[in-house]
C-alpha positions as CSV (number, residue, x, y, z in Angstrom):
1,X,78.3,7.3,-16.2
2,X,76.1,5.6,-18.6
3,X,75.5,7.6,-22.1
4,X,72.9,6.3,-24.3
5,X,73.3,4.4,-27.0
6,X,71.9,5.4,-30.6
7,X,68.7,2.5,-29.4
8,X,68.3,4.0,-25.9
9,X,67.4,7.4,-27.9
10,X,65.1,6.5,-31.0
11,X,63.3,4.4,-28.2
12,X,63.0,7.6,-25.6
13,X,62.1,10.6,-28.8
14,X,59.3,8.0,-30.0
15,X,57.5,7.3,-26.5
16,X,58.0,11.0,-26.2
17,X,56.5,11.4,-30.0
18,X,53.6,8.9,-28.8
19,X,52.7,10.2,-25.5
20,X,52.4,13.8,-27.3
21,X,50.0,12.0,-29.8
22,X,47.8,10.7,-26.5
23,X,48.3,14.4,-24.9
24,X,46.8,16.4,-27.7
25,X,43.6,13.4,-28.1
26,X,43.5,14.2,-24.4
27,X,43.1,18.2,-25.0
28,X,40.6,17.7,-27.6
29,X,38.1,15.2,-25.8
30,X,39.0,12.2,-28.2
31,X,40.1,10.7,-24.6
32,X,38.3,10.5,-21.3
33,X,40.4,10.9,-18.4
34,X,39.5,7.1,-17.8
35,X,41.1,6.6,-21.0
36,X,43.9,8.6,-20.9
37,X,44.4,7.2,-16.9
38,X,47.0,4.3,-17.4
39,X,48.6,5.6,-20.9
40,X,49.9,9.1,-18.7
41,X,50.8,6.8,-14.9
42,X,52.9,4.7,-18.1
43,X,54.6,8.1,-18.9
44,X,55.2,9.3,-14.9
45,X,52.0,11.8,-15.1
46,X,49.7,11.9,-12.0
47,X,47.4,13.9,-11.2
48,X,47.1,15.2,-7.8
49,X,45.4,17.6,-5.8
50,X,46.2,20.5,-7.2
51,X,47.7,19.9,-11.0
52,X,49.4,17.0,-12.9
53,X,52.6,16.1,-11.3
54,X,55.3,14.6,-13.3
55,X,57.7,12.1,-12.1
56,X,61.3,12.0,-13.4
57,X,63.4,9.2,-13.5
58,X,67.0,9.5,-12.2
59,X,68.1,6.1,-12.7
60,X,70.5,4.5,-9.6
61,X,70.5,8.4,-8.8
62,X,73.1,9.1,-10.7
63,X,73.2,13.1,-12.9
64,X,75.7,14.6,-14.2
65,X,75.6,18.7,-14.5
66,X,74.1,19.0,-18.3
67,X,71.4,17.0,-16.7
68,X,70.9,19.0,-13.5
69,X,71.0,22.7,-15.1
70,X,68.5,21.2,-18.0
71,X,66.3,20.0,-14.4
72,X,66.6,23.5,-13.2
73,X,65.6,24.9,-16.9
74,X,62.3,22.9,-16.8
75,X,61.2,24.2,-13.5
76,X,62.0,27.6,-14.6
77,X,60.2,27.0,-17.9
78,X,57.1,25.2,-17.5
79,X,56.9,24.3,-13.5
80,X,56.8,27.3,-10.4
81,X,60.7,27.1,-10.1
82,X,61.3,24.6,-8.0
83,X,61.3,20.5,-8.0
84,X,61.1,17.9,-5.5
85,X,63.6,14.8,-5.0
86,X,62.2,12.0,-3.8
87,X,63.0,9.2,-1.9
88,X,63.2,6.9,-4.9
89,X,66.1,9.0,-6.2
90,X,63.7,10.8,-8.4
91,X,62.3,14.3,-9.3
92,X,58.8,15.6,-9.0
93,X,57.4,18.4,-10.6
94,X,54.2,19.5,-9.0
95,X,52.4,22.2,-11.2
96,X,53.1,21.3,-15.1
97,X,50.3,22.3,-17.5
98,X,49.0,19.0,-19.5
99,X,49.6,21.2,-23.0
100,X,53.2,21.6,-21.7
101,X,54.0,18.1,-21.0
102,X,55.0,16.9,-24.0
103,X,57.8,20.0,-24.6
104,X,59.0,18.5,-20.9
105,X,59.8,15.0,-22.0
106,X,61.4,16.4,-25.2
107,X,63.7,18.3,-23.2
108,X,64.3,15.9,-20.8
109,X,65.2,13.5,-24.1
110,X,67.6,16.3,-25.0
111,X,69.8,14.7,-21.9
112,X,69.1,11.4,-22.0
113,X,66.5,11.2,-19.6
114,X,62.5,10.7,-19.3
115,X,59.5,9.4,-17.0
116,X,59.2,5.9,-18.1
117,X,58.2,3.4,-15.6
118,X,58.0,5.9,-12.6
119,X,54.4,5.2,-12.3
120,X,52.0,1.8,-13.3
121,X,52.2,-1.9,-11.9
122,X,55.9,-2.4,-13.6
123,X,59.6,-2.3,-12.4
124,X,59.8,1.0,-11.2
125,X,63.2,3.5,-10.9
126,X,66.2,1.1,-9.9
127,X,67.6,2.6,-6.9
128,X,70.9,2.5,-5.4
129,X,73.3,3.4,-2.6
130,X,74.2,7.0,-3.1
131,X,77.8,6.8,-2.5
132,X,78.1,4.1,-5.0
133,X,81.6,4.2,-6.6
134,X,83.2,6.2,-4.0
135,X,82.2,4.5,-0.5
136,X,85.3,3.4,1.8
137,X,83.5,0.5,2.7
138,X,82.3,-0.8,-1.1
139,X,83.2,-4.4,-2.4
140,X,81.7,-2.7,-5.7
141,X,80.2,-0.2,-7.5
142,X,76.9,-1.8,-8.2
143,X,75.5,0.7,-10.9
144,X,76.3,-1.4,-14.0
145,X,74.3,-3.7,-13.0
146,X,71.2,-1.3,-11.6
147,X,71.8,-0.1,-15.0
148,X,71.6,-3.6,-16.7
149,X,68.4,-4.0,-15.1
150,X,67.1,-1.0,-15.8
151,X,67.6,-1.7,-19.7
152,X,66.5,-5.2,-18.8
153,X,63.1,-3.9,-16.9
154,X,61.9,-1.1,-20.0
155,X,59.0,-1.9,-21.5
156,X,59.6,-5.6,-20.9
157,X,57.1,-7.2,-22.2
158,X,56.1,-9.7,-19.6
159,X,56.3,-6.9,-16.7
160,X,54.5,-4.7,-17.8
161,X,51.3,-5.2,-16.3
162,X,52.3,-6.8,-13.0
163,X,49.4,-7.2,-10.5
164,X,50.8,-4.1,-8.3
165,X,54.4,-1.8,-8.9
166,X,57.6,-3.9,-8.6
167,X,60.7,-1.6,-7.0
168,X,64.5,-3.0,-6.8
169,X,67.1,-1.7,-4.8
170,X,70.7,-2.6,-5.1
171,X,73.9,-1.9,-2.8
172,X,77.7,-3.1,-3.0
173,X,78.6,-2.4,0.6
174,X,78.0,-4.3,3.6
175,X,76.8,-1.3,5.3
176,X,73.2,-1.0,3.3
177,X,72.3,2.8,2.6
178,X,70.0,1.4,0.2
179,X,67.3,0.0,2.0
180,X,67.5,-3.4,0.4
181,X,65.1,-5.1,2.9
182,X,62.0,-3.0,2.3
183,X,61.9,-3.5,-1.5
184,X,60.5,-6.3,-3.2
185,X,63.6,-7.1,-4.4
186,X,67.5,-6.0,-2.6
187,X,70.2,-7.0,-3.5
188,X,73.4,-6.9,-1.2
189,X,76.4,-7.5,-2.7
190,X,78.7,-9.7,-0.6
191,X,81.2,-12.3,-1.2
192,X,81.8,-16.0,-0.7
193,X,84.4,-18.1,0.8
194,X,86.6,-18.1,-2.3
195,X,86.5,-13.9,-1.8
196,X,84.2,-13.4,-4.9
197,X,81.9,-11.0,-5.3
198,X,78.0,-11.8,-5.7
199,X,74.8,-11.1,-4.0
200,X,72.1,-11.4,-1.6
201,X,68.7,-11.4,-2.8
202,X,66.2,-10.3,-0.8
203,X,62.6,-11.0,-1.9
204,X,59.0,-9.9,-0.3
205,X,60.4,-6.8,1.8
206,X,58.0,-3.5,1.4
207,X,56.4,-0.7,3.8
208,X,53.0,0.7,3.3
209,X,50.2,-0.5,5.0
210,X,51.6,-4.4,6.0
211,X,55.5,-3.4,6.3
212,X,57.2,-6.3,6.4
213,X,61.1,-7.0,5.9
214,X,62.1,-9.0,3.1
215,X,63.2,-12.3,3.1
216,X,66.7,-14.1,1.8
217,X,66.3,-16.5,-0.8
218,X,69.7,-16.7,-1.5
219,X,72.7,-15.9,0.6
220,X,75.1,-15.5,-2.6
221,X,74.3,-15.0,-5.9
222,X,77.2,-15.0,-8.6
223,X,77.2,-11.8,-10.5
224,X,76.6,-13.9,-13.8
225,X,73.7,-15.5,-13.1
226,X,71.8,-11.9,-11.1
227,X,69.8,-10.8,-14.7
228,X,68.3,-14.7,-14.9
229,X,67.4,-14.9,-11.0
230,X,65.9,-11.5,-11.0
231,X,63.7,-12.8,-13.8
232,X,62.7,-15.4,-12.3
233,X,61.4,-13.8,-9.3
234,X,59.4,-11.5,-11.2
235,X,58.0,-14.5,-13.4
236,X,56.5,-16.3,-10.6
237,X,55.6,-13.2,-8.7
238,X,53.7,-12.4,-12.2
239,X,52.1,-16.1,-12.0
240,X,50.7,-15.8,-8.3
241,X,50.2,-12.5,-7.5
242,X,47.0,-11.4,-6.3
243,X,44.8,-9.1,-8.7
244,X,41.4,-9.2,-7.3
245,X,42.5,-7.1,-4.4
246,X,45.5,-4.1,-5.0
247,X,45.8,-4.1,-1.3
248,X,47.3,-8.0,-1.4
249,X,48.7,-7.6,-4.5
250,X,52.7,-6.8,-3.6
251,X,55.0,-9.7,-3.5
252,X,55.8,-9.0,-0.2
253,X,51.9,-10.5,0.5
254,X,52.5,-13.3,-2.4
255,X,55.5,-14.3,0.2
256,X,53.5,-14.7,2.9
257,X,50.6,-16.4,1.8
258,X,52.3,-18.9,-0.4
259,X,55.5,-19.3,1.8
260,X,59.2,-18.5,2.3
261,X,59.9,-21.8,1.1
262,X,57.8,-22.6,-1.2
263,X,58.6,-19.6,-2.9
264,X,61.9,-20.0,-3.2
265,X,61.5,-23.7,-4.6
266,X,59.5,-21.9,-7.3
267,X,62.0,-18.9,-8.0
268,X,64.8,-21.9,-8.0
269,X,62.9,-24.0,-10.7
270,X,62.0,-20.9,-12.7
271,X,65.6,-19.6,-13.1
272,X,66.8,-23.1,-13.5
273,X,64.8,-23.5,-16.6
274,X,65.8,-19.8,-18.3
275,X,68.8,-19.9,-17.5
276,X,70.4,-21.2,-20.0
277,X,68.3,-19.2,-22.5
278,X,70.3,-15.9,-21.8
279,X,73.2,-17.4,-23.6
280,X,75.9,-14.8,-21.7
281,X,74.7,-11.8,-23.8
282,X,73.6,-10.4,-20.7
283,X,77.5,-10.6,-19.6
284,X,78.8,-9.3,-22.7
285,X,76.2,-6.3,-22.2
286,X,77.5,-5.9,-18.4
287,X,80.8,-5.5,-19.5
288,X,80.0,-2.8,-22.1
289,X,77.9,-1.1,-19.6
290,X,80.5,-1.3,-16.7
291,X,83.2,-0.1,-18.8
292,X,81.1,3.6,-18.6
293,X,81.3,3.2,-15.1
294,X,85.0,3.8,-15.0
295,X,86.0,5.9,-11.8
296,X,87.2,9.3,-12.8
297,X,91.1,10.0,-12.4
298,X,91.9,11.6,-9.1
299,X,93.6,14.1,-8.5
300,X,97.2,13.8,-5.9
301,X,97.4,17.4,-3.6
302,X,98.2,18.2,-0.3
303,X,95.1,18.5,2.2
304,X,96.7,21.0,4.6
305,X,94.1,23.6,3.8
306,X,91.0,21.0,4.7
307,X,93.0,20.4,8.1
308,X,93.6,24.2,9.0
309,X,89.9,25.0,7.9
310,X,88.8,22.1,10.2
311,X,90.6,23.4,13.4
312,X,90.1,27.0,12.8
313,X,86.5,27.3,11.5
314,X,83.9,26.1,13.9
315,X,81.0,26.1,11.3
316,X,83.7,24.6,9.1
317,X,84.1,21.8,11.0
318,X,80.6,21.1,12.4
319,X,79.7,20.9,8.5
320,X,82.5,18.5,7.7
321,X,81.9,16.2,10.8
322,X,78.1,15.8,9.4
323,X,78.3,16.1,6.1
324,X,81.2,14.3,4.9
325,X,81.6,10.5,4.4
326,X,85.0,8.2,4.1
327,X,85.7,8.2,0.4
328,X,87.6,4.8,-0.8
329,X,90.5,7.7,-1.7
330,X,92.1,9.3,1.6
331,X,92.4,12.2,-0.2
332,X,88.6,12.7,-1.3
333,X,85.4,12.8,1.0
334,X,82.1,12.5,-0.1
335,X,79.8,15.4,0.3
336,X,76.5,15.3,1.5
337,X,74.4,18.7,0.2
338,X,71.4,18.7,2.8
339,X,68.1,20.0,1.0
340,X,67.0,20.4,4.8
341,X,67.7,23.6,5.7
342,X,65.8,24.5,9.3
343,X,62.7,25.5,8.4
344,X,62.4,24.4,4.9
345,X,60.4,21.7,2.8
346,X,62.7,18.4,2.8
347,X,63.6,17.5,-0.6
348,X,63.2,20.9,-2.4
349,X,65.6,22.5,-4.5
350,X,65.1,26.0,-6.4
351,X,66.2,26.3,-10.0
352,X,69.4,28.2,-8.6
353,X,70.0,25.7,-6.3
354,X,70.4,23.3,-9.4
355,X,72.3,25.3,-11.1
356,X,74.8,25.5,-8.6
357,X,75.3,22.4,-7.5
358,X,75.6,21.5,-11.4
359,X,78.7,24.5,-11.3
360,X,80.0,23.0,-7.8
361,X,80.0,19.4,-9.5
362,X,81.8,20.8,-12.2
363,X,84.4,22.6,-10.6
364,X,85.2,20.5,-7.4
365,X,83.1,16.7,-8.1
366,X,84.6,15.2,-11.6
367,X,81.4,16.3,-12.9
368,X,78.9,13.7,-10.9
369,X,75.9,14.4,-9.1
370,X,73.9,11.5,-7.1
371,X,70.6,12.0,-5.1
372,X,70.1,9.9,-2.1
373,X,66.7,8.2,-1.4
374,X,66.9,10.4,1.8
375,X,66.2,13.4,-0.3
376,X,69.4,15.1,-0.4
377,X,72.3,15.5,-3.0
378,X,75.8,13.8,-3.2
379,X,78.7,14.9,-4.8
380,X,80.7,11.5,-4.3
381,X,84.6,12.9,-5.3
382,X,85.8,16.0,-4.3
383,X,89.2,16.3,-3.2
384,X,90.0,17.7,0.6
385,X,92.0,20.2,-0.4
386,X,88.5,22.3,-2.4
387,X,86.1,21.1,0.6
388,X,86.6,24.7,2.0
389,X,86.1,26.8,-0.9
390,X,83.1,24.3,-1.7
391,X,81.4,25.3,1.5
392,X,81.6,28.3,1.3
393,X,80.2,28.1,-2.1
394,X,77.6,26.0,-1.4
395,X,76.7,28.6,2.0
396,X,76.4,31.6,-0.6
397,X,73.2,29.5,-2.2
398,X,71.8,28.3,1.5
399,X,73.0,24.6,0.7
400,X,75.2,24.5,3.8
401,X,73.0,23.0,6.5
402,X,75.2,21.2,8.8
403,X,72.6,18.3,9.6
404,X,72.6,15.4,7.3
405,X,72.2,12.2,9.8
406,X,70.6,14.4,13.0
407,X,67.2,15.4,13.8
408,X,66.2,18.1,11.4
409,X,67.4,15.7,8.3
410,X,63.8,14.4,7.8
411,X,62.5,12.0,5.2
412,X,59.0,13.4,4.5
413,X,56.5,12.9,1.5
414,X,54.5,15.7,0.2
415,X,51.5,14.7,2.2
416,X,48.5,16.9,1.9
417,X,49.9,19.7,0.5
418,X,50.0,17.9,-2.9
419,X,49.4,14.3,-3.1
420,X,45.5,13.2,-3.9
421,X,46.4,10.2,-1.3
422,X,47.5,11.7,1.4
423,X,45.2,12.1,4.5
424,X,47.5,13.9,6.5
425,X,50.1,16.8,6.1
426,X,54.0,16.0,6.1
427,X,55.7,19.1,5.5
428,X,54.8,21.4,8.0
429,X,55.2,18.6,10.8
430,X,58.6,18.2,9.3
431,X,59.6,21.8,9.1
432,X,58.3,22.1,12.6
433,X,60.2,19.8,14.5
434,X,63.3,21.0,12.6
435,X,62.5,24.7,14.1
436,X,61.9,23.5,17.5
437,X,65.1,21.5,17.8
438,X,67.2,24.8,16.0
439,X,65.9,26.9,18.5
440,X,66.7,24.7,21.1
441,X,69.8,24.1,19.9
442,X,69.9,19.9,20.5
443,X,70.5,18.3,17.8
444,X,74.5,17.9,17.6
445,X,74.2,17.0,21.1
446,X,71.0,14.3,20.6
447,X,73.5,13.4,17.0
448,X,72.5,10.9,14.8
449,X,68.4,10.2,14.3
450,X,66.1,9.2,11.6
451,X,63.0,11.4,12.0
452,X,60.5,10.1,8.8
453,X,57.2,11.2,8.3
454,X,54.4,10.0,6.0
455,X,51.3,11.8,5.0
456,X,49.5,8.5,4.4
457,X,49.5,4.6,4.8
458,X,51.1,4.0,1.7
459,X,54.4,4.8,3.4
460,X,56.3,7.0,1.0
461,X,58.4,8.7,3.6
462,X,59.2,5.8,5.3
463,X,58.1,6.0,8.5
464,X,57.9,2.4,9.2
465,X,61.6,2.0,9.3
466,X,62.6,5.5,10.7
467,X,64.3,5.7,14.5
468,X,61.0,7.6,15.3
469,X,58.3,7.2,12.5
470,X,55.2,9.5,12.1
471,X,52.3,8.0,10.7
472,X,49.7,11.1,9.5
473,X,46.2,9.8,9.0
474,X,42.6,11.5,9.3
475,X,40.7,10.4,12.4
476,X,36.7,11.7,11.7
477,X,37.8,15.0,9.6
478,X,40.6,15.2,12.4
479,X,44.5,14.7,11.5
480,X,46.0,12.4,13.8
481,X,49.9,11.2,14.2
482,X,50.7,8.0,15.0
483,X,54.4,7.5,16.5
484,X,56.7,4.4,15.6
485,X,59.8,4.2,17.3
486,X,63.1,1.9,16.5
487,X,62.8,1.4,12.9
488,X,65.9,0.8,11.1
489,X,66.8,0.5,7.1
490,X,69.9,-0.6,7.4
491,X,71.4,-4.4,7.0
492,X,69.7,-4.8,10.7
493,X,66.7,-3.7,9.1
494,X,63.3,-3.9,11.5
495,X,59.9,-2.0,11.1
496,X,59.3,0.5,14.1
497,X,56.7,-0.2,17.1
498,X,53.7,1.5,17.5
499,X,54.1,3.2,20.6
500,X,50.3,4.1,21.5
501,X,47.3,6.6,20.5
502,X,48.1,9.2,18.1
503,X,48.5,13.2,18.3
504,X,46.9,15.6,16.9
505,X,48.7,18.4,14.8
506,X,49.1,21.0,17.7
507,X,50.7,17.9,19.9
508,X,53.4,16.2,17.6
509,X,56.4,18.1,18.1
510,X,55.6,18.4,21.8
511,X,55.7,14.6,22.0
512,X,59.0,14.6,19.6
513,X,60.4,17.0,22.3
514,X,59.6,14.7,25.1
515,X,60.8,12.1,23.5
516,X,64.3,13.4,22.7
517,X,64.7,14.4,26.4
518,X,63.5,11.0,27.2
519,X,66.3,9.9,25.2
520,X,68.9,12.1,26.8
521,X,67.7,10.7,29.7
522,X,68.3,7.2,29.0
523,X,70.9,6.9,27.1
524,X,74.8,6.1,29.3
525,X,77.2,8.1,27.3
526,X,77.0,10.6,24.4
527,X,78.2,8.0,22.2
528,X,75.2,5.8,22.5
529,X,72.4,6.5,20.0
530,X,68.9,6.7,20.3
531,X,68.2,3.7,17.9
532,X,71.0,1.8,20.5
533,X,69.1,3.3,23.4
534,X,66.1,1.8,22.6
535,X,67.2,-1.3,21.3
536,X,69.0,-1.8,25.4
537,X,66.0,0.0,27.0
538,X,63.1,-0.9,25.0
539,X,59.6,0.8,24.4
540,X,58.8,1.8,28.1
541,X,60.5,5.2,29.1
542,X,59.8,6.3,25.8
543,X,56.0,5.0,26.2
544,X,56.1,7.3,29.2
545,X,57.7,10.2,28.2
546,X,54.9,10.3,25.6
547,X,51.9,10.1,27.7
548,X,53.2,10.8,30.6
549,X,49.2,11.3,32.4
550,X,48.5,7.1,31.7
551,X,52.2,6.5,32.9
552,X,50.9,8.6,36.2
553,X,47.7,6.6,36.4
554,X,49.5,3.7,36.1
555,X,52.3,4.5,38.9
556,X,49.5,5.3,41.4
């Protein structure tokens, strides 16, 4: 993975060294809140209900275990123990003391990492596919260039003040775990008739409250000219974006009014006229940068024990059939660690839980850690032959959930248990419907479903493009959840439909239930999905399992 460079840390220690400076003008009254507002959002400070939150950056999602344990030793030290990954690939820490937030960046610094650019109208945390370097199905591990745009995107002086936040997300498989078409910029890499590698770029795609899916500008990019074209979409985003209304003011609203076509004209003439400006450093950086990258030497071992394990051990195997993914190695899998254990907050991890997974990554995973946008933990090599002891490990620490891809694998934001925006809570509805569907012991059988859940229209869990989306919002003092069903992120992306009135709190997971069995119902063979289900069936046995009085009404 990438290690700084001797630049990368005198510029981290002196933003550190200046936001302590604003900190202690803060603390003394020399700054209002009003002041001190956009210098701590540049820094990844909010605050939110309850306390600051701070918002760490995990670049492309990639840790490795220094990292991790020093993650663990800041919620031990100055948070309540615990932190919260995010579905940006980040970490949140939701009770630091303002004093105390200078002594967190510094330790954060200590292993090359910080809060820069995970809050304000800038590029924001480059994400990635989190099985990036290891997938079966990868033309390419795209993390040197998520990283060449990341060192691009810092304190660039052009984007830094963007009419509203900018977010990129970048995948080198066909099969997009990235969500590429919901960001204002995605970038698929595929290739072109000659076999080369280079990408799509998507422009205009976002969620929140106008979700729309973003739009192909170009169906294949050379690698060579991404760092130019990227720039010129943010230049003439940064030209006719809106600012007189933050509610119009993504690109995904700058596509629409002004035009697919148009805009692309404009990105077209824009990169045509800096393009030659660049002058290949950008390349010559790249292939510093990818030469970090390098995959780690495998290992060569016989896998009987993972095949004896995976006959003889039934909670064995119904781990490894969920949690395991096709590693580009026969002998390797890539390990899913679901932070959704029934019952539990999606996306939280204790201090211990760190530190373990940092000694698991150590022991069994070359030493490399990724977090998924879908708020769990990858370790992306381990070889077959350690996947047994690694459970077992990993079940000692309550990190052995057999559910990553099924119901109780929920994408929820913090909602109104922490975040000033929120109108509605996410948690418990999540936690919930995981419970319900333990107890009734369905969810191998229902198999793979994307449950996501957001506390508010801004969309941060998701739920636009979730199988079944859950929309919390406050109806007169009342909260109320609205139900999207057949969302998809994928490279088939499509935002959900609405399928009627909302529920109140008591009533979700009842209407989850009904839905499910509706499902069960529907569907022709185990094999078939639910997001396949619905796509064949559409929205109307699903609209009546949900309110099944109007779908009474209307039968008589």
């Amino acid at each position: 993975m990438y290690t700084y460079s001797d630049f990368d840390e005198a510029f981290v220690r002196a933003r550190v060294a200046q936001f302590s400076g604003q900190v202690e003008r803060r603390i003394d009254g020399s700054l209002t809140e009003d002041e001190f507002r956009p210098l701590r959002l540049m820094n990844g400070l909010y605050l939110q209900l309850h306390a600051y939150m701070l918002r760490v950056a995990i670049p492309y999602g990639t840790l490795n275990p220094r990292q991790m344990r020093q993650l663990a030793h800041i919620a031990d030290t100055w948070d309540k123990g615990y932190g919260h990954f995010t579905t940006r690939q980040n970490i949140q820490y939701n009770w630091p003391v303002l004093k105390d937030v200078p002594a967190i960046l510094s330790a954060l610094a200590d292993v090359e990492m910080h809060a820069i650019q995970t809050s304000g109208n800038c590029v924001r945390n480059v994400t990635a596919d989190h099985f990036a370097g290891a997938a079966a199905d990868e033309i390419e591990d795209p993390r040197p260039v998520a990283e060449l745009l990341r060192q691009w995107s810092t304190d660039h002086p052009e984007f830094q003040f963007l009419p509203r936040k900018f977010k990129i997300a970048i995948t080198g498989s066909p099969n997009d775990r990235a969500v590429t078409r919901a960001h204002d910029i995605g970038l698929r890499m595929v290739r072109n008739a000659a076999g080369e590698p280079g990408f799509e770029v998507i422009v205009g795609g976002g969620l929140g409250r106008t979700p729309m899916i973003g739009h192909t500008v170009r169906g294949f990019l050379p690698k060579a000219d991404l760092l130019p074209y990227v720039e010129a979409v943010l230049s003439v985003y940064n030209m006719l974006g809106r600012r007189d209304n933050k509610y119009k003011a993504r690109i995904k609203i700058t596509v629409h009014e002004t035009g697919v076509d148009e805009i692309t004209r404009l990105i077209e003439e824009r990169f045509a006229e800096i393009r030659p400006g660049f002058g290949g450093y950008d390349q010559e950086l790249l292939a510093q940068i990818e030469a970090a990258f390098a995959p780690p030497v495998f290992r060569t071992a016989p896998t009987d024990a993972y095949d004896a394990f995976y006959s003889a051990d039934p909670v064995f195997r119904a781990w490894a059939d969920t949690n395991l993914a096709r590693h580009r190695n026969d002998e390797y899998a890539i390990v899913t660690i679901s932070l959704k254990a029934h019952g539990e907050t999606p996306g939280d991890a204790t201090s211990a839980q760190m530190r373990a997974m940092a000694d698991l990554a150590e022991r069994y995973g070359h030493s490399e850690l990724r977090i998924s946008h879908e708020q769990n933990v990858i370790l992306p090599h381990v070889h077959k032959s350690d996947l047994p002891a690694l459970h077992a490990a990993l079940a000692q620490v309550g990190l052995a959930t057999a559910n990553v891809g099924l119901i109780s694998d929920i994408i929820a934001c913090p909602g109104m248990d922490y975040c000033a925006l929120a109108t509605a809570r996410s948690i418990p509805v999540a936690q919930d419907i995981a419970l319900r569907f333990d107890e009734l012991k369905l969810e191998h059988e229902v198999g793979p479903l994307k449950i996501k859940i957001s506390g508010c229209i801004n969309a941060c869990g998701h739920h636009h493009v979730g199988h079944i989306g859950i929309l919390g919002l406050d109806r007169a003092g009342v909260e109320n959840y609205q139900i999207t069903l057949g969302g998809d992120g994928t490279e088939t992306a499509v935002v959900g439909e609405r399928a009627g009135p909302g529920f109140a709190y008591t009533e979700i997971v009842p209407a989850i239930e009904r839905l499910i069995h509706a499902y069960l119902e529907q569907r022709t063979e185990p094999a078939e999905t639910f997001l396949q289900t619905y796509r064949r069936v559409g929205l109307a046995p699903f609209k009546a399992a949900l309110y099944p009085a109007e779908a009474a009404q209307n039968a008589a």
